[in-house]
N, C-alpha and C positions, 0 to 999 in steps of 0.2 A: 439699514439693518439687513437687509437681504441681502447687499453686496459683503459682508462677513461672512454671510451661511458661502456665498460661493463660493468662496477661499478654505473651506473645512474638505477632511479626504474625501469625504465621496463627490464632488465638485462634479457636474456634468453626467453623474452617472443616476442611475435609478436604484441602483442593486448594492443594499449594505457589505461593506466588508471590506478587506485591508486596501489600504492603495494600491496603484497596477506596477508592478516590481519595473526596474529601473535597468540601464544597460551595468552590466558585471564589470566593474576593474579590481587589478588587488588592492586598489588601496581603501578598497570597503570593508569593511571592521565585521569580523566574524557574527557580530550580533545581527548585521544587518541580512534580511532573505534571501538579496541576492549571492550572498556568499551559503548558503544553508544546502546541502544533501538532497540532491532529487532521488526518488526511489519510487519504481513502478512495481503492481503486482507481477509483475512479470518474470522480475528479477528473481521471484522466488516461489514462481510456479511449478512443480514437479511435473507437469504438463507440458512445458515447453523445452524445447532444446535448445541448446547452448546457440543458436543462427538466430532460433525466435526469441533471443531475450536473456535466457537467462543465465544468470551470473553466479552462482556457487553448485556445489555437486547436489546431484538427485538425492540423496540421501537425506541432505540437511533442510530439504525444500518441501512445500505444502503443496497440496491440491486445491487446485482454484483460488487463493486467498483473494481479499478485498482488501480494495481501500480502507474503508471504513475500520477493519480487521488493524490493518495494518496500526492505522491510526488510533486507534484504542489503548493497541501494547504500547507503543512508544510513550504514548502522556501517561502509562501506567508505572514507565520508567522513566519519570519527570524527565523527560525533552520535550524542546518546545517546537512542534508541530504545527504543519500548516497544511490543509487539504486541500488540493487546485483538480479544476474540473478540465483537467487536459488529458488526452490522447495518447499513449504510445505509439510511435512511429513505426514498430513492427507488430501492431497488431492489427489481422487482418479484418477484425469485427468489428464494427462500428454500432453496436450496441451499447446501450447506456449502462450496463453491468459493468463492459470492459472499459467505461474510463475513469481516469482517478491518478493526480499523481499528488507524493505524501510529499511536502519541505519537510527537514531535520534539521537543526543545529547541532552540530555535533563540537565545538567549540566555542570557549569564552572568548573577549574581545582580547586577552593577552597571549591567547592560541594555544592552550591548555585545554583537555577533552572536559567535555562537560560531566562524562561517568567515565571513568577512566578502564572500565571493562570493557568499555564498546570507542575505541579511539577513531577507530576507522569504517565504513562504508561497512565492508564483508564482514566486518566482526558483526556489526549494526545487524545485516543480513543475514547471518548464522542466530545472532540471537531471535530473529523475526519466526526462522526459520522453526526454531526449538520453543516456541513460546506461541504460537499461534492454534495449534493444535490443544492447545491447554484449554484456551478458551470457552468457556460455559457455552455459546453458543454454538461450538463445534460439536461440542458433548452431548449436546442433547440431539443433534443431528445423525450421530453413527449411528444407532441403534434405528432409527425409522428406514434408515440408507442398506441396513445389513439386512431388515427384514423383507424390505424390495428386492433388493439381490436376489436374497434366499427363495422368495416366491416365483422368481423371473426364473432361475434355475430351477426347479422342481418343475415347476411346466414343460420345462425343455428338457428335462430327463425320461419322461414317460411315452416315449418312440412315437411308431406310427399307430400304434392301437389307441381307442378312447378318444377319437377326435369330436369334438359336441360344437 
């Protein structure tokens, strides 16, 4: 009996969750992860420049987004999404905020997009881009974020007189 449990995917490991992804050839069927869409916060930070990462214009891009972030809007736009605890290769912080990379399928196994608005990577990326900011958890952030500002500046407008 125990030698069956060995043979099931988490086989050797301690930690629940999908099997450990496999080397890439083409001739792995769109379904499968290893063929699936890496996407780091990076790609779509307004913070970073085009050297540090990122990949569509300033304009179309967030401030700070997250993994998490990320991975929310995508399965809100039925894709099938996978969240891995890996590193971006240019980023310089090694903090547990900065890691996070999303899987995407962005195609069916006959090679047809899975939502035919978002075909490709950058499209995926622009809609990230345009739909993160939506988010209820961003919304209720701006306003506590304006009102720090605004107190941080009022301090620093009242020169050198009144120092306590």
């Amino acid at each position: 009996m125990a030698a069956a449990h060995a043979h099931g995917p988490h086989a050797g490991g301690s930690r629940p969750g999908p099997p450990p992804l496999t080397q890439w050839s083409p001739d792995k069927k769109h379904s499968d992860r290893e063929r699936w869409v890496c996407i780091y916060p990076a790609y779509i930070n307004r913070k970073k420049t085009r050297q540090e990462g990122r990949k569509i214009p300033k304009d179309k891009c967030v401030d700070d987004p997250g993994a998490q972030e990320i991975r929310d809007v995508l399965q809100a736009a039925n894709f099938n999404v996978l969240l891995e605890f890996k590193q971006y290769s240019r980023e310089p912080s090694r903090e547990l905020q900065h890691r996070g990379r999303i899987r995407v399928q962005l195609r069916h196994d006959n090679g047809s997009a899975i939502n035919s608005e978002y075909p490709t990577r950058d499209s995926l990326l622009t809609y990230l881009g345009k739909t993160i900011p939506l988010l209820k958890s961003r919304q209720t952030k701006a306003p506590e974020q304006a009102q720090a500002a605004a107190s941080a500046n009022a301090g620093q407008k009242k020169g050198k007189g009144k120092r306590r």
